[in-house]
C-alpha positions in Angstrom: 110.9 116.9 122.4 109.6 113.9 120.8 113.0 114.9 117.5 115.2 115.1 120.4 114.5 111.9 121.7 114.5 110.4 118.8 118.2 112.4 117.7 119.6 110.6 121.1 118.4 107.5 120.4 120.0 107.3 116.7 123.3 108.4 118.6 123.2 105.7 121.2 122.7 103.2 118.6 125.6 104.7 116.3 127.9 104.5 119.7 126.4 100.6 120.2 127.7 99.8 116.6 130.7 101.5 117.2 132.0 101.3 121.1 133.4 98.0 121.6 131.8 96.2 124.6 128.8 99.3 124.5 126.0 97.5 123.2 126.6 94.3 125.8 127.1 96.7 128.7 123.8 98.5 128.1 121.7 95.1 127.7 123.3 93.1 130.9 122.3 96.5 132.2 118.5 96.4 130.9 118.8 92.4 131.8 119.6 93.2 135.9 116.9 95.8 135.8 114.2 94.0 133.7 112.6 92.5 137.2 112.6 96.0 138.6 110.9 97.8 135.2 108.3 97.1 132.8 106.4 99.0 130.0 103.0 100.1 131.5 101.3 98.4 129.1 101.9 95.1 130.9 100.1 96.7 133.8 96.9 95.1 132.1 98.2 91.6 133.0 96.7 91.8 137.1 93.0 92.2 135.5 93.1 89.0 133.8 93.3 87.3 137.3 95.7 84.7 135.7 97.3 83.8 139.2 98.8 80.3 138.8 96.7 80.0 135.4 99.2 80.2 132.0 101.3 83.0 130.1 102.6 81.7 126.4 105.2 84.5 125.4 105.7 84.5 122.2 108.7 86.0 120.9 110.8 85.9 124.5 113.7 88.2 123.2 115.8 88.5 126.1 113.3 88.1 128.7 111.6 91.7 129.4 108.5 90.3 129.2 109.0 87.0 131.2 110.4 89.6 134.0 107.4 91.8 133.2 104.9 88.4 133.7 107.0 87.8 136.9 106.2 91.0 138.4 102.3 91.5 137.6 101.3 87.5 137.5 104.3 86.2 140.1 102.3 83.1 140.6 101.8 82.5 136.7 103.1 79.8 134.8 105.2 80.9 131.2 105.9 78.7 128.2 108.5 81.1 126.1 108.9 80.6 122.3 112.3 82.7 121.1 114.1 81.5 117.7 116.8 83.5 117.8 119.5 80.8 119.0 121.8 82.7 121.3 118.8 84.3 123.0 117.4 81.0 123.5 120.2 79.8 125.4 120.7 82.4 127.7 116.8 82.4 128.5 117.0 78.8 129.0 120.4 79.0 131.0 118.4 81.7 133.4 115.7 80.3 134.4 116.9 76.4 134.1 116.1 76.3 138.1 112.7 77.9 137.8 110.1 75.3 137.2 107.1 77.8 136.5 109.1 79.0 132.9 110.3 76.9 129.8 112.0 77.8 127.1 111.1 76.9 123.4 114.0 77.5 120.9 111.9 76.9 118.0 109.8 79.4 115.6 106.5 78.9 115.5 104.1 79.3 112.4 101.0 78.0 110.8 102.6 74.4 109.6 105.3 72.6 111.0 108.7 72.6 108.6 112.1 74.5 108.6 112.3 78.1 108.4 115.1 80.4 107.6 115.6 83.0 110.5 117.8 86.4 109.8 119.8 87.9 112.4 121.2 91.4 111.9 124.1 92.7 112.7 125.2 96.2 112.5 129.1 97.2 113.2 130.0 96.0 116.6 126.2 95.2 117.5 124.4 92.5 117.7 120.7 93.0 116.5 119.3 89.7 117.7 116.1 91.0 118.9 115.5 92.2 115.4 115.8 88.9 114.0 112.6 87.7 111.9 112.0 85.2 109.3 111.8 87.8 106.4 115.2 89.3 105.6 113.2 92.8 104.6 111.5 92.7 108.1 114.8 92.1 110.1 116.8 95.0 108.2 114.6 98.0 107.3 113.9 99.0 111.2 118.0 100.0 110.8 117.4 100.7 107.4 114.8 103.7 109.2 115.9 107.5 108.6 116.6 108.3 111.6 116.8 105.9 114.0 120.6 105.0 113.2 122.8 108.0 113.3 125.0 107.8 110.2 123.7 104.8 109.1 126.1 103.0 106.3 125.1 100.2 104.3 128.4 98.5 104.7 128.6 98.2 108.0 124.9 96.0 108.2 125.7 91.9 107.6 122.7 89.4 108.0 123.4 85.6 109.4 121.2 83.3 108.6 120.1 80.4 110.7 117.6 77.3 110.3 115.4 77.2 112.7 113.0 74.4 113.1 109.2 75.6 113.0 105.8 74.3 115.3 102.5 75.6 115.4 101.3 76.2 119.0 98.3 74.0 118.8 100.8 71.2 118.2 101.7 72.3 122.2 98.2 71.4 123.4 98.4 74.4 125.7 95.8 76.1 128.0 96.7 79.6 128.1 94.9 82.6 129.7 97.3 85.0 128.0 99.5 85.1 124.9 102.1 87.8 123.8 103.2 87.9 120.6 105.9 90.2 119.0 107.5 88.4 116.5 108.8 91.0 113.7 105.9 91.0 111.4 105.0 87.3 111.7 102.4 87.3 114.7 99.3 87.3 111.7 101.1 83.4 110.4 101.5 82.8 114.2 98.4 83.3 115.0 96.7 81.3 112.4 98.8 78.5 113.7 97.0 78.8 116.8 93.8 79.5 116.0 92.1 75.8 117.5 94.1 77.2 121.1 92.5 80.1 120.6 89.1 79.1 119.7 89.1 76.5 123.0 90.5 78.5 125.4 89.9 82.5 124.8 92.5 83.8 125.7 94.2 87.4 126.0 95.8 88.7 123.3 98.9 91.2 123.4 100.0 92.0 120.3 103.0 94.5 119.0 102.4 96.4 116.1 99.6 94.4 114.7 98.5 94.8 111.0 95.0 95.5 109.3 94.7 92.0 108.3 95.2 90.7 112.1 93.2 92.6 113.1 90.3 92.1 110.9 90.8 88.2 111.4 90.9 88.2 115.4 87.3 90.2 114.7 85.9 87.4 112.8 87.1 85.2 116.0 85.6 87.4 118.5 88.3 89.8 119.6 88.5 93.6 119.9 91.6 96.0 120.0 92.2 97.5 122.6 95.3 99.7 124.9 96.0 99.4 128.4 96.5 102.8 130.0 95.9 105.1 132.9 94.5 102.0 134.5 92.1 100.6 132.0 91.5 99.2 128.9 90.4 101.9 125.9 89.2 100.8 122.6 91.5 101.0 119.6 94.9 100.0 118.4 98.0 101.4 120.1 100.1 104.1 118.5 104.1 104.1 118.7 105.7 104.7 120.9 103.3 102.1 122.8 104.3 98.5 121.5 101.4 96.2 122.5 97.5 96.2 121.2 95.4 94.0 123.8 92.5 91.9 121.7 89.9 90.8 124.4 86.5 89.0 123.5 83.1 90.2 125.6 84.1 87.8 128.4 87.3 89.8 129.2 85.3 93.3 128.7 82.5 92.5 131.4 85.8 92.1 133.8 88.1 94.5 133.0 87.9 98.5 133.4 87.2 100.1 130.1 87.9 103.9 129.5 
């Protein structure tokens, strides 16, 4: 079942490279229904009691997540961060009359500076929420036997954009939650934000973290953990799940843990 899936995903994506209009039809779709659906893992967000307290998103994409925040943390307050320029503007253009969310167009890193961001395309899509600041890390998830049906090495062209590059201590924020999913850069990120960190202890949600993230949150007092069936289990998630949750003891002792 799992090879099927996969088979009908590669196809979609083939048909999003090669249908004209495809690809934008299906995400306006996923845009409308993003306050109506959300990836369980998120479901972890209402045990954190952050009511009006603050969300830092990390990688805002095209706004699942702020919609995801919006639905299990309505009274929160979210400060986005999304590099990618075009996704930028339309998160910024959505919620300009929404003073709860702001939107960062900026990368953020361990030191301030200039950084070089890669956007994908492939055919007649648009791969913006694959863009990263490594041009290996942007390309090989098409690059990926099979997830693109007939994939073609032609048809996959890269843009490159400057993007201008903060750490988020330099925000002087007081979060209660951050999300990160940045395309293999959440370990720089994070190292950029360690005094927040240290100060305010926050939840962690983190996609697809690495060893060495890992082992680094440790030494800062955070364990992995996934969100499911209603509680928090020790460990890091496995694909198809996205997100590993790092909490310290003081999160434990309120949460439900499997």
């Amino acid at each position: 079942m799992v090879k099927i899936a996969m088979n009908i995903k590669a196809l979609a994506r083939f048909l999003y490279a090669n249908v004209p209009g495809l690809a934008a039809a299906r995400f306006a779709a996923m845009d409308l229904t993003a306050n109506y659906f959300a990836k369980g893992e998120y479901g972890g967000v209402p045990w954190l009691s952050v009511a009006d307290g603050l969300i830092v998103d990390v990688g805002a994409a095209r706004g699942q997540s702020i919609a995801a925040f919006r639905k299990f943390a309505p009274k929160s307050n979210i400060v986005a961060f999304e590099p990618e320029p075009k996704s930028a503007q339309r998160l910024a253009l959505r919620y300009r009359q929404d003073p709860t969310v702001t939107v960062n167009g900026c990368a953020l890193g361990d030191h301030a500076g200039c950084v070089t961001l890669f956007v994908p395309r492939y055919g007649r899509w648009d791969c913006d929420g694959m863009s990263a600041m490594d041009r290996k890390a942007a390309t090989e998830w098409l690059r990926d036997p099979g997830r693109m049906f007939l994939f073609k090495e032609t048809k996959l062209t890269v843009e490159e954009h400057p993007i201008e590059c903060k750490t988020l201590d330099s925000y002087k924020l007081t979060p209660l939650l951050i999300k990160l999913h940045a395309q293999g850069a959440e370990f720089t990120i994070l190292k950029g934000s360690k005094q927040t960190i240290h100060q305010c202890k926050p939840a962690l949600m983190c996609a697809f973290p690495s060893t060495v993230l890992t082992e680094m949150l440790a030494e800062w007092g955070y364990r992995p953990h996934v969100y499911y069936n209603d509680c928090f289990t020790p460990g890091i998630a496995k694909r198809p799940v996205t997100f590993t949750w790092y909490l310290t003891d003081g999160h434990t002792r309120r949460v439900p843990i499997g």
